[in-house]
C-alpha positions in Angstrom: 20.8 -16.4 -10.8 17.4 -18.4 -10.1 13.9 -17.0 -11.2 11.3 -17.7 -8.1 7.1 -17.4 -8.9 5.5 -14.9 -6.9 1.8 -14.7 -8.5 0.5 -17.7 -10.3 -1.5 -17.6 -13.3 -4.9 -17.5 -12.1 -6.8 -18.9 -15.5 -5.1 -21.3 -17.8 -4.8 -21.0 -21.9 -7.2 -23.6 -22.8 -10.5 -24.8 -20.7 -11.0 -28.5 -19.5 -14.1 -28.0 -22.5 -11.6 -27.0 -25.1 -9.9 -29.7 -24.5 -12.3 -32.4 -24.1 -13.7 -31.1 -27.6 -10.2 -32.0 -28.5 -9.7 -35.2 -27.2 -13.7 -36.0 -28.6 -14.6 -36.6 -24.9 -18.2 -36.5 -24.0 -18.1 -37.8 -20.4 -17.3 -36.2 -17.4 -15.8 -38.5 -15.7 -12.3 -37.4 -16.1 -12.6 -33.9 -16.1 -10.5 -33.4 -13.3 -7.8 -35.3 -14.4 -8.0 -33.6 -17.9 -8.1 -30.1 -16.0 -5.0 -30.9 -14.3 -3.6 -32.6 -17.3 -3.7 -29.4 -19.0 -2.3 -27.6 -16.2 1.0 -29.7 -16.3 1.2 -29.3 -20.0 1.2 -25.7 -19.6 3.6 -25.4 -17.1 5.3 -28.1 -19.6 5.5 -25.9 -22.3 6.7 -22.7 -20.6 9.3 -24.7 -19.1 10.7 -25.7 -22.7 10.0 -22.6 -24.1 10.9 -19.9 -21.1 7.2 -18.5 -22.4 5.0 -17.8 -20.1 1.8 -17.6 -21.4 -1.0 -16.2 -18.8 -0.3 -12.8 -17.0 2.2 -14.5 -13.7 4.6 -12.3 -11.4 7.8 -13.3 -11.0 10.8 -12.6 -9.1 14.7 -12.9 -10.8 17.3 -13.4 -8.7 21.2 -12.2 -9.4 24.4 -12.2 -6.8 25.2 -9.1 -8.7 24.5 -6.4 -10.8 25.6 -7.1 -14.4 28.8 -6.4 -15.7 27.9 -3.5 -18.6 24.5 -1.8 -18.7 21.9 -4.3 -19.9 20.0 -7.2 -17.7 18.1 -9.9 -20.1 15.6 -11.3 -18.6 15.4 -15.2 -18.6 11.8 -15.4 -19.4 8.7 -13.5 -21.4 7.0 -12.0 -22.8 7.4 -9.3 -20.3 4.4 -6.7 -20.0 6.1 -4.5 -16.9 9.1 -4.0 -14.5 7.4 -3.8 -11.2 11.1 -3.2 -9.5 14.9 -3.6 -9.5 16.0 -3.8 -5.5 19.0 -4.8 -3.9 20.0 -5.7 -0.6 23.1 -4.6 0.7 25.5 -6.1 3.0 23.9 -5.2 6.3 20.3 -6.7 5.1 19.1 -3.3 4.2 16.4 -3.2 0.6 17.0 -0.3 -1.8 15.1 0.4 -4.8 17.0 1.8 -7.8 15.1 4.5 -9.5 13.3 3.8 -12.8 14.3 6.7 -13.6 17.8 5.1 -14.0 16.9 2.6 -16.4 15.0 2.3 -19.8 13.2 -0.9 -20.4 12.5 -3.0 -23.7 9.7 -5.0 -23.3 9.9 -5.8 -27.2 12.7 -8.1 -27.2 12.8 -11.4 -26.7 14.4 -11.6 -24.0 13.2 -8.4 -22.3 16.2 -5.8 -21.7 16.7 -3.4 -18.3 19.1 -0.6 -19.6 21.0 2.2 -17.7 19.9 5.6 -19.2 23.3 7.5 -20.4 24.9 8.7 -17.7 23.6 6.0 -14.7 25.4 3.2 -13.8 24.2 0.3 -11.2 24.7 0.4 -7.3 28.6 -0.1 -6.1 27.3 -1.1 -2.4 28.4 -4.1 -0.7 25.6 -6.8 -1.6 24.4 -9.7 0.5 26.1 -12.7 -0.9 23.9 -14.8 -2.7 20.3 -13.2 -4.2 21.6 -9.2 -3.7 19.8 -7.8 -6.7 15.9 -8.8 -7.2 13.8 -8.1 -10.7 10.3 -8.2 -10.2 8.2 -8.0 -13.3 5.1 -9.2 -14.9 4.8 -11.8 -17.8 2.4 -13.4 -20.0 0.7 -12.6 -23.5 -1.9 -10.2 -22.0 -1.9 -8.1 -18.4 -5.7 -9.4 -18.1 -5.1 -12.8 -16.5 -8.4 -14.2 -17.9 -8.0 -13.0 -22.1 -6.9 -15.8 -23.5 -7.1 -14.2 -27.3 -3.4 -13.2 -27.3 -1.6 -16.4 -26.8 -0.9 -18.1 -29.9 -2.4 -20.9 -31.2 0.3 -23.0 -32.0 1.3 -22.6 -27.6 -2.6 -24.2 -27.3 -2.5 -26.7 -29.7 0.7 -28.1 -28.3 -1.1 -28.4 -24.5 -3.5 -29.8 -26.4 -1.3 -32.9 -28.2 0.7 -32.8 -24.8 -2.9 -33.8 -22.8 -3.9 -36.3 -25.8 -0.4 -37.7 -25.3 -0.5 -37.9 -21.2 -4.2 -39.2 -21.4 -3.8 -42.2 -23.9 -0.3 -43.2 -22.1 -1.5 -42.6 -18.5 1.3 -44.8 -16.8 5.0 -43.8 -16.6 6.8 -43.2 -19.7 10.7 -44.4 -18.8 12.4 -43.3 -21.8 10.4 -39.9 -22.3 12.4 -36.6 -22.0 11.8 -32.9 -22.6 13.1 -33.7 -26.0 11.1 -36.8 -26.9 7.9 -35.2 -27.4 5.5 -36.3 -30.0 7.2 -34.7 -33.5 3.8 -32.5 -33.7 4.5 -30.6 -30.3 8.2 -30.3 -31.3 7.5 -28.8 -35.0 4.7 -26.3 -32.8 7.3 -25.2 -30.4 10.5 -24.6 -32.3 10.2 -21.3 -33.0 9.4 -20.7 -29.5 12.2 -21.7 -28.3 15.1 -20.3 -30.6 14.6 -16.3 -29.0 15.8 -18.2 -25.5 19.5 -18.9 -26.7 20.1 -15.6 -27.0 20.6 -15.0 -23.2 
């Protein structure tokens, strides 16, 4: 399986002003580099979490169809199932119906479920990538509203900037988990819904 970005975010979570206000920078010297510092903390942060936080299509790749009726997907929150397709052994795409499948865009993770009664292809798929999810994520399906991501997601690009900005050379013992205690404690909860895949 392997998840593949189709349609990047096209607005981030927190402005370069936010987070100047933040850091209590007045200048504008660096507000490029705090821009793209934010940037990488975002992407940081949905990397840890599997959240993605601004509306983003992406694409999720399986060999094969599931054994049994439900697909998780890997990532979320999902706001829509654009398609399921697979590609058979000659090369040839085929949508499966959504009239199929039910969807639960509740969960964390998001569920694709046969309806009673369905059950996935049985064709000959390609090898390697046969079956392709495409679906929408984020907190909001407006790309620029901002109002639905939680705080606690902002505030941790926030510390994760203040941390990269004060230590602007290269950190040799720092890891995913070796954040400052502050963004761990924000992002714990975040990530427990992800072992459940």
């Amino acid at each position: 399986m392997s998840l593949y970005p189709k349609t990047a975010p096209t607005t981030e979570p927190v402005t370069t002003a936010e987070v100047k206000a933040y850091l209590r920078v007045d200048v504008s010297e660096d507000d490029v580099l705090i821009g793209t510092l934010a940037v990488a903390a975002r992407r940081w942060v949905e990397e840890l979490t599997g959240i993605k936080m601004m509306a983003q299509t992406w694409n999720y790749y399986l060999d094969q169809f599931e054994q049994g009726s439900v697909i998780k997907l890997p990532i979320g929150p999902v706001l829509s199932i654009t398609s399921v397709k697979y590609t058979d052994a000659a090369g040839t795409v085929n949508t499966v119906s959504a009239s199929d499948y039910d969807t639960d865009l509740t969960s964390l993770p998001a569920r694709i479920s046969l309806k009673s009664g369905k059950s996935w292809p049985s064709a000959n798929l390609k090898t390697v990538n046969g079956v392709d999810i495409e679906f929408v994520c984020g907190y909001h399906a407006t790309a620029s509203t901002t109002t639905s991501v939680p705080e606690e997601l902002k505030l941790a690009i926030k510390m994760m900037v203040e941390h990269w900005y004060e230590h602007r050379g290269a950190v040799t013992e720092f890891t995913l988990e070796e954040a400052p205690l502050a963004v761990q404690s924000l992002l714990a909860g975040f990530r427990m819904w992800q072992r459940a895949l």
